[in-house]
N, C-alpha and C positions, 0 to 999 in steps of 0.2 A: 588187382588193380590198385590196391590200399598202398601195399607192399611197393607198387611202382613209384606213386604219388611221394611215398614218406624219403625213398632213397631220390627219388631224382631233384627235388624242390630243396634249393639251398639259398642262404639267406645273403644273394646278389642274384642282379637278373642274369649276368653274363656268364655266371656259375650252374643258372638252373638252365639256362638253354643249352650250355656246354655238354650235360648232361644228358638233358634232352635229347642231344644227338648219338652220343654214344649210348645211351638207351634202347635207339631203332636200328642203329648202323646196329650194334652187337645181338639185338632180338633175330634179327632176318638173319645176319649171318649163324646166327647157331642156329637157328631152324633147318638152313639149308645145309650144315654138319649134320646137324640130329636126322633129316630124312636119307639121308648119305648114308649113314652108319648104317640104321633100320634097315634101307633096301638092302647093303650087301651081307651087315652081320646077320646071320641068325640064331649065331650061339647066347643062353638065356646068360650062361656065366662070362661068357665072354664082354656082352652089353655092359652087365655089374662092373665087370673091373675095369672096362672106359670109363662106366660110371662115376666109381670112384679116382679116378684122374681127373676129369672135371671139377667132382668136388675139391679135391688137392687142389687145382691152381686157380679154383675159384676164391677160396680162403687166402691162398698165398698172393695173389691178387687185387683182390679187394678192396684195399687200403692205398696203393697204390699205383694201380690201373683200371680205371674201372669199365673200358670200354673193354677190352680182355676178358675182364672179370665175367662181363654179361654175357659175354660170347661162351664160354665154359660152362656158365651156369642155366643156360636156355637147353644145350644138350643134355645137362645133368639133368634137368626136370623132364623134357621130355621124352629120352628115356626111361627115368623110375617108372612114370605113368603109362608107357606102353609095354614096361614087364609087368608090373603088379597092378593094370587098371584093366577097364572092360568098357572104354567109353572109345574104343575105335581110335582113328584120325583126328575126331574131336575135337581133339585137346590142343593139337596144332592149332586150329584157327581160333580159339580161344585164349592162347597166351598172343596170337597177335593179337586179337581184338585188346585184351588186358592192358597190353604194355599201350597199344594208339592211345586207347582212354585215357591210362594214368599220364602219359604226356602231355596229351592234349587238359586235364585239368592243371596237373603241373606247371604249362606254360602258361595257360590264364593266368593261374593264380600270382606270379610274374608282374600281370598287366594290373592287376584289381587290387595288390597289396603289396607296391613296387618298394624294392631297398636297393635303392641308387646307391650305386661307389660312387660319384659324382660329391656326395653328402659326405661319405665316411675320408673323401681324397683331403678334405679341409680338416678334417679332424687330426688325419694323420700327417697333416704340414705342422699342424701344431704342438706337435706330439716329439716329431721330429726337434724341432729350432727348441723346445724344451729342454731334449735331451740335451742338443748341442751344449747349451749356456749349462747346463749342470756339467757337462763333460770339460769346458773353459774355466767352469769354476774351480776341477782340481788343478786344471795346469797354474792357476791361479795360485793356489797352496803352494805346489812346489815352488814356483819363483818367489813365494815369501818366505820359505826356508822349513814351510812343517814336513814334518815326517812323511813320506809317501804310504799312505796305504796301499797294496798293492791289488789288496782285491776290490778294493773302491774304485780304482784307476780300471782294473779290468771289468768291474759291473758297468761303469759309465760309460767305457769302449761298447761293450756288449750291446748295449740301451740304443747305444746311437746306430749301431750295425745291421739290430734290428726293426729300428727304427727305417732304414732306408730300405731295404730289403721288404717291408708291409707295405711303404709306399710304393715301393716300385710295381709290387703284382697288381694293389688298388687299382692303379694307374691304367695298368696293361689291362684288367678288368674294364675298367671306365671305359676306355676306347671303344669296347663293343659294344656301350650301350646305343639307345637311341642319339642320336646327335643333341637334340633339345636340351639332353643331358648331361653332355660333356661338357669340362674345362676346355679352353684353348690348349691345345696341347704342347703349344711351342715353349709356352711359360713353363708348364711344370718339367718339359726337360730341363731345361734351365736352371730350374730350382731346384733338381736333383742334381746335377753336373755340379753347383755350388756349396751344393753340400757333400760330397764325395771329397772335393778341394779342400774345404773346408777341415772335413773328419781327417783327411792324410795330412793336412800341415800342423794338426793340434798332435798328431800321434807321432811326426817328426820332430815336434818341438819336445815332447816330453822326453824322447829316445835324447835330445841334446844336452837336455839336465841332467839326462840321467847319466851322460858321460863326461859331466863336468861342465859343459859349454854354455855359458850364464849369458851369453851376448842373444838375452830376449828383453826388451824395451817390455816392461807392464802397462805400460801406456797402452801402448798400440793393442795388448789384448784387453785391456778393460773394452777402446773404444769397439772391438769386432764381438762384443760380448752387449755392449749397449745398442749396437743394431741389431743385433739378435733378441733383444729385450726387448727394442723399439716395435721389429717385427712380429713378433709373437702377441703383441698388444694392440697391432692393428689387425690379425687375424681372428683373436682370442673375441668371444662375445662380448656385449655389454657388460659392464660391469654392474656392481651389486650399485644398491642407490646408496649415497653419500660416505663411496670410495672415488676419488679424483683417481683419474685414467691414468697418472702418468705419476702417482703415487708410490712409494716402498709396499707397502699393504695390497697394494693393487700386482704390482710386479710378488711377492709374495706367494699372493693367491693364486696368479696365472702358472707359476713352480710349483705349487702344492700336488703332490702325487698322488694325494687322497681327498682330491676334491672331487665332488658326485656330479660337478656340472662338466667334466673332464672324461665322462668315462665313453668307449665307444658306440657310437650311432649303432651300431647289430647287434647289443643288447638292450637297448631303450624302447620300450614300447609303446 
């Protein structure tokens, strides 16, 4: 029941209920495999080496299907314990009793010590338009003539890539939470569709430099660099006491990648 609890409770509700389901959906169906097998195999070696297939695509598995996972590994237990046990049928209605229990704590605990994506969707908007204006600032460099670093230019792509790609699952999580709990969701397409536009015109612009093509105004990217500054400052929390909002120091610190007040909502406790 422990065992149930520890795997299925993960740190969003929309994660642990997901679970939840594939939990009970993969319990009963490998039950109803495992009593399948049992009635028609009766061979002691033959059982073993289903056995061991189970365990094989239970591990193979695991990590990346988990309602699969459950389903192979419900047979594989109940098996071992009807070769090598002496507690009958048993054992059947006690791994389902196990798995209801550990669910049914698992989703409490959900309601009683809730971590809202709703919380972590803000953090990773800010995370995001961070990246952005760090990614503006090299296109920034080349049009002043330094040196392209090339793996600076591909960590900054990266940052932003996966940048959107965190928010978008948040996002797809949030939706399932309780309503009370969601964003509007129209805005944050929105605000992903913008920034998708955004990351292909700074990675067209730089592809233009880099084949000679200088006809980019710095103007025009400082100003799509200072709404992004603008915005990240009206997301960004309060500021420290006697930092003015709209300060270098202030803009500084909301960049800082080792700032502690920056780090994500699902390790903070």
């Amino acid at each position: 029941m422990l065992i149930t609890v520890v795997v299925i409770i993960k740190p969003a509700f929309s994660l642990t209920r997901e679970r939840n389901v594939q939990r009970l959906i993969g319990t009963l169906l490998g039950i109803v495999i495992a009593l399948c097998l049992l009635h028609f195999v009766t061979n002691t070696a033959l059982l073993l080496g289903l056995a061991s297939v189970f365990l094989l695509i239970y591990f193979t598995l695991n990590r990346i299907h988990h309602l699969l996972s459950v389903i192979a590994l419900t047979p594989l237990v109940i098996t071992l314990l009807y070769v090598y046990g002496n507690s009958g049928w048993g054992f059947v209605l006690e791994r389902m009793y196990d798995t209801l229990i550990g669910c049914a704590i698992a989703f409490g605990a959900t309601y009683l010590f809730p971590s809202w994506e709703s919380i972590r969707v803000l953090f990773l908007c800010r995370e995001l338009l961070k990246f952005n204006v760090q990614y503006l600032g090299k296109l920034e460099d080349a049009l002043r003539g330094e040196p392209t670093n090339v793996t600076a230019y591909k960590l900054a792509w990266k940052r932003v890539y996966l940048g959107q790609a965190n928010l978008s699952q948040s996002f797809q999580r949030m939706l399932i939470e309780p309503g009370n709990q969601a964003i509007i969701s129209k805005y944050m397409y929105h605000f992903q569709m913008l920034n998708h536009i955004l990351s292909a015109n700074i990675a067209s612009l730089f592809r233009s430099i880099a084949v000679g093509n200088q006809r980019v105004d710095p103007g025009q990217i400082k100003a799509v660099k200072d709404v992004l500054v603008q915005s990240l400052l009206y997301l960004d929390p309060s500021p420290n006491e006697g930092i003015s909002d709209d300060s270098e120091e202030r803009v500084k610190e909301i960049l800082d990648d080792a700032s502690e007040k920056h780090q994500d909502p699902f390790f903070l406790l």
